[in-house]
C-alpha positions as semicolon CSV with decimal commas, in nm:
position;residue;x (nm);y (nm);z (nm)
1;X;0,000;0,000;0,000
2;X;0,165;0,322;-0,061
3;X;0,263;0,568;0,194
4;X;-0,008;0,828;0,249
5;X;0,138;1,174;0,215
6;X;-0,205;1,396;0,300
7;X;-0,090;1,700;0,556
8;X;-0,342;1,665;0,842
9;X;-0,348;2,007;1,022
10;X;-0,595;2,046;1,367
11;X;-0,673;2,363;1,472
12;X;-0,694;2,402;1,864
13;X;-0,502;2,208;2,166
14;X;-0,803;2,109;2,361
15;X;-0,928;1,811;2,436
16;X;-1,089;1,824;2,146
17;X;-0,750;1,871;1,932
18;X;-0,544;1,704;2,140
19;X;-0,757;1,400;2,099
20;X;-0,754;1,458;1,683
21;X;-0,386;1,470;1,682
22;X;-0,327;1,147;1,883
23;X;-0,550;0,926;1,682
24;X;-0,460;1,087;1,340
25;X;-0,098;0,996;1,465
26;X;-0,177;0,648;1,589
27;X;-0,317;0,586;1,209
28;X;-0,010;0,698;1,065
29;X;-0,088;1,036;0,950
30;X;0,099;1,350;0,848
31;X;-0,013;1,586;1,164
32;X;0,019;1,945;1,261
33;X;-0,139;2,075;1,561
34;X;-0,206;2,456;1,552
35;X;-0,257;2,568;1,920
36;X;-0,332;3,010;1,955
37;X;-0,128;3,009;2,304
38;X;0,168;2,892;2,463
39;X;0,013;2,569;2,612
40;X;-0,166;2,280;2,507
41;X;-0,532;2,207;2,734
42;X;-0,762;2,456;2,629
43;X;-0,990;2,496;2,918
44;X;-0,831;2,226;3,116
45;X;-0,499;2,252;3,222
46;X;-0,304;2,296;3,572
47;X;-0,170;2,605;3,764
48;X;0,106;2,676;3,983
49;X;0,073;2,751;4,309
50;X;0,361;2,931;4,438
51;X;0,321;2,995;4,799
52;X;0,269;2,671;4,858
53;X;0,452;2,500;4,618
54;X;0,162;2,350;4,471
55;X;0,005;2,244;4,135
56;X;-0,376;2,265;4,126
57;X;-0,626;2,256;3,827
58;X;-0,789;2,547;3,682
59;X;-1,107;2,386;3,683
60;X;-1,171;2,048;3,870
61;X;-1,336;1,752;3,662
62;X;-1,508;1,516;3,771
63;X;-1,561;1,163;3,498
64;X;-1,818;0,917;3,467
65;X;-1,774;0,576;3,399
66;X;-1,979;0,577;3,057
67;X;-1,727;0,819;2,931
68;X;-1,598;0,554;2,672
69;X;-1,438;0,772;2,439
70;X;-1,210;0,924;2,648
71;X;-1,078;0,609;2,781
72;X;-1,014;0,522;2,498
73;X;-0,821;0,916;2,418
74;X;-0,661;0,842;2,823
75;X;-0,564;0,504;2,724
76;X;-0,372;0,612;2,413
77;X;-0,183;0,878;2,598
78;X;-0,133;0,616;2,876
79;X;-0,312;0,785;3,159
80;X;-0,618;0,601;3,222
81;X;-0,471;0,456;3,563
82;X;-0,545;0,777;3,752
83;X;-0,906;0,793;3,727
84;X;-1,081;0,646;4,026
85;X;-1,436;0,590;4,117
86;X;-1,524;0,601;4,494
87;X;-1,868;0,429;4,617
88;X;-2,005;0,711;4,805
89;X;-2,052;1,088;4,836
90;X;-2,151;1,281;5,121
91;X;-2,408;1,559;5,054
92;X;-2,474;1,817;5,360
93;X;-2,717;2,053;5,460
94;X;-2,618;2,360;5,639
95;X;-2,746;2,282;5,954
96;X;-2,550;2,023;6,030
97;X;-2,753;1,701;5,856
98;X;-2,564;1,470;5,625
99;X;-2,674;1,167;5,446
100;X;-2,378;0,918;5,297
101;X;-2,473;0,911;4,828
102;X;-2,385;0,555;4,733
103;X;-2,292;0,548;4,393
104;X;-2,283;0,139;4,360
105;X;-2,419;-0,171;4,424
106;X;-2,776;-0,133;4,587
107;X;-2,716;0,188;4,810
108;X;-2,715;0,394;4,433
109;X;-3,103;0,269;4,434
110;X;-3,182;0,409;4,715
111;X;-3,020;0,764;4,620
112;X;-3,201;0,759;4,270
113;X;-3,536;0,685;4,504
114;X;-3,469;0,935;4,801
115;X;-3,174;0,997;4,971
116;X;-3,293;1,346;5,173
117;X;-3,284;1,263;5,566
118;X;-3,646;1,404;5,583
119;X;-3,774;1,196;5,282
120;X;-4,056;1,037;5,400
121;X;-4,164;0,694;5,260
122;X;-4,478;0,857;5,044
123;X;-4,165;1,074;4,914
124;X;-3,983;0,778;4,839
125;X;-4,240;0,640;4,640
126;X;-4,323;0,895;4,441
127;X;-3,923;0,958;4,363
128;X;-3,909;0,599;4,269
129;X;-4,242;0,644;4,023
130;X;-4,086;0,955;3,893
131;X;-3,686;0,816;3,848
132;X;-3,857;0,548;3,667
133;X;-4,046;0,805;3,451
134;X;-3,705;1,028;3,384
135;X;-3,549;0,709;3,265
136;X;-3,827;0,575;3,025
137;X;-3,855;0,928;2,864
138;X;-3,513;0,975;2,851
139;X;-3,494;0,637;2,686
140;X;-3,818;0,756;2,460
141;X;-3,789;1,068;2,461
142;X;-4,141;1,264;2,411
143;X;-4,182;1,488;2,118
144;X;-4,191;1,814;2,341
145;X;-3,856;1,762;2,549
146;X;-3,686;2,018;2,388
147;X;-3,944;2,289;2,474
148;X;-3,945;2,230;2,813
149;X;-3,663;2,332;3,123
150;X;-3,519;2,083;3,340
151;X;-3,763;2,187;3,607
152;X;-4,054;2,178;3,403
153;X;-3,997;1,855;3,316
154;X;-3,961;1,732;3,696
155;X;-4,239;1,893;3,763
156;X;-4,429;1,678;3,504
157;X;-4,309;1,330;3,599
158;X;-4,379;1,438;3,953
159;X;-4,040;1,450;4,115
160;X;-4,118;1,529;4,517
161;X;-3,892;1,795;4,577
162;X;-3,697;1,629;4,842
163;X;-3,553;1,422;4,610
164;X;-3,520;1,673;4,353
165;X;-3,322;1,912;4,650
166;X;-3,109;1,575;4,737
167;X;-3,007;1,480;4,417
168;X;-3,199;1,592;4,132
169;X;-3,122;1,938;4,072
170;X;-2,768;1,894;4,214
171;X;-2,732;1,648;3,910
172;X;-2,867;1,844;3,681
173;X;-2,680;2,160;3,739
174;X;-2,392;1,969;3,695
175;X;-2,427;1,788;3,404
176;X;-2,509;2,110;3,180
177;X;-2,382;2,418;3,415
178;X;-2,707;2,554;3,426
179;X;-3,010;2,588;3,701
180;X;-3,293;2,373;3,588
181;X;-3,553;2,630;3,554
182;X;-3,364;2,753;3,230
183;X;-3,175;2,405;3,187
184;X;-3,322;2,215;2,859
185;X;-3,468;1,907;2,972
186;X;-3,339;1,775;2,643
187;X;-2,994;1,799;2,730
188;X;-3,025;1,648;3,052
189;X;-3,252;1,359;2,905
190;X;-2,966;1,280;2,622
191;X;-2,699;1,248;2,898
192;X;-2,963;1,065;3,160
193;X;-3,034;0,820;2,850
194;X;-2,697;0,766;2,710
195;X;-2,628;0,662;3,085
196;X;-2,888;0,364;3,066
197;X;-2,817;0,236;2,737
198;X;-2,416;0,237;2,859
199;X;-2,532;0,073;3,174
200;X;-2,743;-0,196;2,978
201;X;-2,467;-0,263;2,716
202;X;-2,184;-0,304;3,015
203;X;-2,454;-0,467;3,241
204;X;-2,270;-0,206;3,505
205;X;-2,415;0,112;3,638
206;X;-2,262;0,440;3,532
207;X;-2,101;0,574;3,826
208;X;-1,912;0,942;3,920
209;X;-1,505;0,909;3,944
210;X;-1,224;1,201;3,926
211;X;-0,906;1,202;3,848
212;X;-0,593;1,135;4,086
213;X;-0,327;1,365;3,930
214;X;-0,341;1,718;3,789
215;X;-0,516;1,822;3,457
216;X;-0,185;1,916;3,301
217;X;-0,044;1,513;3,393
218;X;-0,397;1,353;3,279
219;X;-0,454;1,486;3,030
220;X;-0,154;1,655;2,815
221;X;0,198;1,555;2,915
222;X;0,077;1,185;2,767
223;X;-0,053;1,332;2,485
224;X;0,293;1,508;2,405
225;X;0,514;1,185;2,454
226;X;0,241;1,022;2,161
227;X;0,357;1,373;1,973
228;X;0,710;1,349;2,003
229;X;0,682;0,962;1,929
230;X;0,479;0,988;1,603
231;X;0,634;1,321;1,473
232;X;0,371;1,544;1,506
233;X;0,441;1,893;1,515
234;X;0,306;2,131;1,726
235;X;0,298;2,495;1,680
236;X;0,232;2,706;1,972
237;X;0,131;3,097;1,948
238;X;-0,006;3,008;1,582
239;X;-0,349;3,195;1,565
240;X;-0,541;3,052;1,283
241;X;-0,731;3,304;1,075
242;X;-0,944;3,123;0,805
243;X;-0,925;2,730;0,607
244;X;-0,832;2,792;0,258
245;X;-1,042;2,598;0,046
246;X;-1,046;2,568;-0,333
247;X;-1,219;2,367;-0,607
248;X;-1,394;2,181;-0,270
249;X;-1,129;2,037;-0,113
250;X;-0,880;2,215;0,179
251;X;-0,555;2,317;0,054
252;X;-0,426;2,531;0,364
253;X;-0,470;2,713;0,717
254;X;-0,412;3,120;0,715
255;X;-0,206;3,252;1,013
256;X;-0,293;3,509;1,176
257;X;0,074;3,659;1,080
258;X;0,043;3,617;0,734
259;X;0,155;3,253;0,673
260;X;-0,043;2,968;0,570
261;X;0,034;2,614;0,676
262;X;-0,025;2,380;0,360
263;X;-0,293;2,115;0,460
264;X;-0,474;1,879;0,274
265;X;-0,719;1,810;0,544
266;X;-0,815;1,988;0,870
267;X;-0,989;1,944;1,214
268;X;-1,121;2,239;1,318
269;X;-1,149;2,193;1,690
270;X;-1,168;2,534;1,835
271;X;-1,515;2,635;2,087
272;X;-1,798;2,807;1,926
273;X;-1,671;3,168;2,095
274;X;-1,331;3,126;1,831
275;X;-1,509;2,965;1,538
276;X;-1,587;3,316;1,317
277;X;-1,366;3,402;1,057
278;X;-1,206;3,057;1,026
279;X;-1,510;2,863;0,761
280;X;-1,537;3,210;0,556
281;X;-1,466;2,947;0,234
282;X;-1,713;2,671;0,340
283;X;-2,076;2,710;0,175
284;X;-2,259;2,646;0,519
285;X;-2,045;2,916;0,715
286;X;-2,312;3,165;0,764
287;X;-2,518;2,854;0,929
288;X;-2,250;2,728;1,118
289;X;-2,151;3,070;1,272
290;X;-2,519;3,175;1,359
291;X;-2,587;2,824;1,559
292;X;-2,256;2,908;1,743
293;X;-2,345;3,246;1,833
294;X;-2,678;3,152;1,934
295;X;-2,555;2,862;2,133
296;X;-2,375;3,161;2,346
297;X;-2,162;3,067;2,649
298;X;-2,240;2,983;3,023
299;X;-1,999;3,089;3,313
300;X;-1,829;2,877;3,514
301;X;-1,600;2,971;3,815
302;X;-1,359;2,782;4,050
303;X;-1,195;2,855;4,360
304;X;-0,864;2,674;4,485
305;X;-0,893;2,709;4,853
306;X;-0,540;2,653;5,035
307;X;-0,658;2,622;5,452
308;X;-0,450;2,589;5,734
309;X;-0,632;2,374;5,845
310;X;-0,877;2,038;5,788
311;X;-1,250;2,107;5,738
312;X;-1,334;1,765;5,857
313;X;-1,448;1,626;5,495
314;X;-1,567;1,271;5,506
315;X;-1,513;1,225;5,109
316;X;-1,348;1,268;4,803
317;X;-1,631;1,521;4,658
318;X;-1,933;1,686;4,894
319;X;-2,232;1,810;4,762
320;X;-2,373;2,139;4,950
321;X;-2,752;2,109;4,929
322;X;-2,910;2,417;5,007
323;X;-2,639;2,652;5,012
324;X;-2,607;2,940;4,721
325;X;-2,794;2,715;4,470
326;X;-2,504;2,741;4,223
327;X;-2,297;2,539;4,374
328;X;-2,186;2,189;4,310
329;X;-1,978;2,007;4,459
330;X;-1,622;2,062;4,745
331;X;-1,335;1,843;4,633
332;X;-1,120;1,769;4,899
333;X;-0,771;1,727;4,732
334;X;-0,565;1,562;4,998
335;X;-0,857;1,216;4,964
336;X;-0,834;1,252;4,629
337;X;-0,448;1,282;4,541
338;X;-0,300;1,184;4,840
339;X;-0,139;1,509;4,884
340;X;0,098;1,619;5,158
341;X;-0,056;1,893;5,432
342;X;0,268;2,009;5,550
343;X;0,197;2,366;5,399
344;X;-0,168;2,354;5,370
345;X;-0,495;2,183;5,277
346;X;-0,651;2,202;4,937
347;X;-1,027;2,258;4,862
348;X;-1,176;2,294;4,544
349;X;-1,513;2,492;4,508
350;X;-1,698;2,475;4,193
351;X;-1,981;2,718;4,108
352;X;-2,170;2,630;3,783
353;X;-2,393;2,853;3,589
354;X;-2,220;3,163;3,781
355;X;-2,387;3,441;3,618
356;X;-2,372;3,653;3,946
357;X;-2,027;3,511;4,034
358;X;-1,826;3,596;3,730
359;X;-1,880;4,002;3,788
360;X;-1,705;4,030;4,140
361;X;-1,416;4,058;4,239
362;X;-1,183;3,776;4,349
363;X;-1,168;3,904;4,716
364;X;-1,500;3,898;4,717
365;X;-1,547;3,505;4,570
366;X;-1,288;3,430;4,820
367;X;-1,479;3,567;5,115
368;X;-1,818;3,440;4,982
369;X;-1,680;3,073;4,921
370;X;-1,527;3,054;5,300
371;X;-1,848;3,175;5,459
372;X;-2,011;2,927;5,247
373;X;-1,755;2,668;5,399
374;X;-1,831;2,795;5,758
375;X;-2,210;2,717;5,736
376;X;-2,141;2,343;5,623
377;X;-1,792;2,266;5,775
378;X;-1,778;2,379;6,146
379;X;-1,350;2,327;6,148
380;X;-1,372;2,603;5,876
381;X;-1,519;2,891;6,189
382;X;-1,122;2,939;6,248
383;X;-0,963;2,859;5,904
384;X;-0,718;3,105;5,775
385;X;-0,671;3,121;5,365
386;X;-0,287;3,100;5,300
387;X;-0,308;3,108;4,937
388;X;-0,655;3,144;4,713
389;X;-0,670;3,109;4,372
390;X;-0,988;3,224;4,127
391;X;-1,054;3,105;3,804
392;X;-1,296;3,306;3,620
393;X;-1,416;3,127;3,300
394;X;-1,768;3,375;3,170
395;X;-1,717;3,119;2,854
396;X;-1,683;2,813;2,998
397;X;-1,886;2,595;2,799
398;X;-2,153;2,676;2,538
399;X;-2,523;2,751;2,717
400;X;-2,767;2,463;2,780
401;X;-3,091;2,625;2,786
402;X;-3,399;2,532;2,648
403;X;-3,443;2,587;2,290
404;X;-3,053;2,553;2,184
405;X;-2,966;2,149;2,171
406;X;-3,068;2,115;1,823
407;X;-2,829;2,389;1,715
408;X;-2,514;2,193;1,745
409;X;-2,397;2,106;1,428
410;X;-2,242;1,818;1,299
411;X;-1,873;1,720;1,281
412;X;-1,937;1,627;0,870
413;X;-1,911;1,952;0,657
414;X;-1,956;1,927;0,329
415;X;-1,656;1,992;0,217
416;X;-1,512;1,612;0,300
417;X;-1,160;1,707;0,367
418;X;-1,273;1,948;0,663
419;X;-1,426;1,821;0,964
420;X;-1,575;2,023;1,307
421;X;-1,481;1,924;1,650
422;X;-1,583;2,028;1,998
423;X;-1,770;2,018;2,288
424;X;-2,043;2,208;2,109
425;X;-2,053;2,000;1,786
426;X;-2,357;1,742;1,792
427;X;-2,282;1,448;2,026
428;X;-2,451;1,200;2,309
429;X;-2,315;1,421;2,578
430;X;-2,382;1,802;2,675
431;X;-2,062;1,996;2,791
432;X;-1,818;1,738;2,901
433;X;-1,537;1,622;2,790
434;X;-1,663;1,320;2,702
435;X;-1,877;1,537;2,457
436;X;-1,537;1,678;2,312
437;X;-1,347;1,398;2,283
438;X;-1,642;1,211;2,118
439;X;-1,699;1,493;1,829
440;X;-1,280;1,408;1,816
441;X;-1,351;1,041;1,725
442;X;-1,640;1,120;1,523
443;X;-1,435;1,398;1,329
444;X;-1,134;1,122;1,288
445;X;-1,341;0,877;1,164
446;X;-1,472;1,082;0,912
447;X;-1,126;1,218;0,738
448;X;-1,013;0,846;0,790
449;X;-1,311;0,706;0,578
């Protein structure tokens, strides 16, 4: 067979791109990877730390077991050891209650069916009835999904809110970043159905796992040993401005400093907020870049807490019911890395959907996250913040409200030699990174063909 000599050229060092590149290389292909800034990641990538000699994550991720593409992406960059998967959660209530969230086995049964402390057994019931409901339509999903919110479509099913403020809205919120009375219930049914059919085809529950080693050592530094192996070359600081294409085929990628970098096919795997400019030579453009500006961006924002002292966490992640209603989870770093406390304790503080958040100041996020520690965790009363870090992100992922799923478009163009890729390209998955290293696959699979 002879050699193929096709330049494959992916724009963006994402997940999304990094994933491209790796399996492009893996098949043998000619591959350059354009990446706009000095580091590979994207939106996931670690930090330094420098007070206390430390090397937290800008953003911290959290991986469920149906996310079979990237195991597959983590297994090819020889990572997937440091993803683990712990039986139970703790969620707490700011008086003091706390109820132990199995996640296996028969104890994740009775979380879907009622896990709030004052759930009583009509309650349970009726969240059984209703979780069975969720699934089913999920599974078959009814015509008029995609008009209605998250909430709307709780309501419906008849979701007691006990176990909606237990569980269901917690889930929700953090599976598409956004509260579920503007969440689409479509997105949330897609994920909760690709769960069941993974389930059924592994005859194993999907469960919640996280990873035991930094963003930066997960997911990149594997990635660039596959790059350095296979010859790929990367090209940091390279803005791309617009695919050349001519006669209906790709012929080359226009820098932003003039140059053009000869390709013969391309993955363009940049987030919907970067993707103007770049198809000006593809027919569909003008649909492609109204879906992603109407698909618009949700804020996300993360706080690296370092403490001098414990809080008195009982696991690896805690859910705080009840608290600013954006919040998801606390990660407590030292259970989930095994990190030394000789110069402080790490705690991670997520707030999804943080459209009041993102505007203030980092002072003030610090402040507001440690009160919010100090109603939960009564060791946090005297806890002194030796180092905080704030990670602002007002485009975090693209927004999840009703009315938007069926805007994603697909990785196919139709110009064959140029495929899409991204979180916000049409997948089984809403903002994940599953999501974006599916559409990676999916693009691959497509140039490969």
């Amino acid at each position: 067979m002879a050699e193929d000599t096709r330049r494959f050229v992916v724009i963006g060092g994402g997940l999304a791109g990094l994933a491209a590149a790796v399996w492009l290389a893996e098949a043998g292909r000619n591959v350059t990877l354009l990446e706009r800034r000095g580091s590979l990641g994207g939106r996931a990538h670690a930090m330094r730390a420098e007070a206390v000699d430390d090397l937290p994550d800008n953003g911290q991720h959290v991986i469920a077991s149906g996310y079979q593409h990237l195991y597959r992406y983590l297994s090819s960059v020889g990572t997937r050891e440091h993803i683990a998967f712990p039986k139970s959660s703790t969620l707490r209530w700011p008086d003091g209650r706390k109820v132990t969230m199995h996640t296996t086995g028969l104890g994740a049964v009775r979380t879907l069916f009622g896990v709030h402390p004052d759930a009583s057994w009509a309650d349970r019931l009726r969240a059984a009835r209703a979780t069975v409901l969720l699934g089913w339509q999920a599974i078959r999903q009814p015509a008029d999904l995609a008009d209605l919110s998250t909430e709307q479509w709780f309501d419906r099913v008849g979701m007691p809110a006990p176990a909606r403020e237990a569980l269901w809205d917690w889930l929700a919120l953090g599976i598409a970043a956004e509260p579920v009375a503007q969440e689409s219930a479509k997105v949330f049914a897609n994920v909760l159905g690709t769960g069941i059919r993974l389930a059924v085809k592994h005859r194993t529950p999907v469960t919640i796992g996280y990873p035991t080693v930094d963003l930066d050592t997960l997911y990149i530094q594997g990635a660039l040993r596959v790059f350095e192996e296979r010859g790929v070359d990367v090209r940091y600081r390279a803005v791309a401005r617009r695919i050349r294409i001519e006669n209906g085929a790709v012929t080359g990628v226009l820098l932003a400093d003039g140059s053009e970098v000869e390709a013969d096919a391309v993955v363009c795997a940049v987030p919907n907020s970067h993707i103007g400019g770049l198809l000006d030579d593809l027919p569909e453009h003008s649909e492609i870049y109204s879906a992603a500006d109407k698909l618009g961006y949700t804020p996300i924002v993360s706080t690296n807490l370092y403490l001098d002292r414990p809080l008195g966490t009982e696991s690896a992640f805690e859910g705080l019911i009840g608290g600013t209603g954006v919040i998801d989870e606390v990660f407590d770093r030292q259970i989930m890395h095994g990190r030394s406390t000789e110069k402080a304790w790490l705690y991670c503080l997520t707030t999804s959907g943080a459209y009041e958040q993102i505007h203030k100041s980092n002072d003030e996020i610090v402040a507001e996250q440690l009160a919010l520690l100090r109603r939960y965790y009564p060791a946090a009363e005297q806890a002194n913040v030796i180092e905080a870090q704030v990670v602002k992100m007002p485009r975090a992922t693209f927004s999840q409200v009703v009315g938007l799923d069926a805007l994603r478009p697909p990785q196919r163009t139709s110009v064959p030699s140029l495929v899409l890729a991204g979180d916000w390209t049409a997948t089984d998955w809403s903002a994940t990174m599953e999501s974006a290293v599916q559409s990676a696959a999916k693009a691959v699979d497509l140039l490969l063909r």
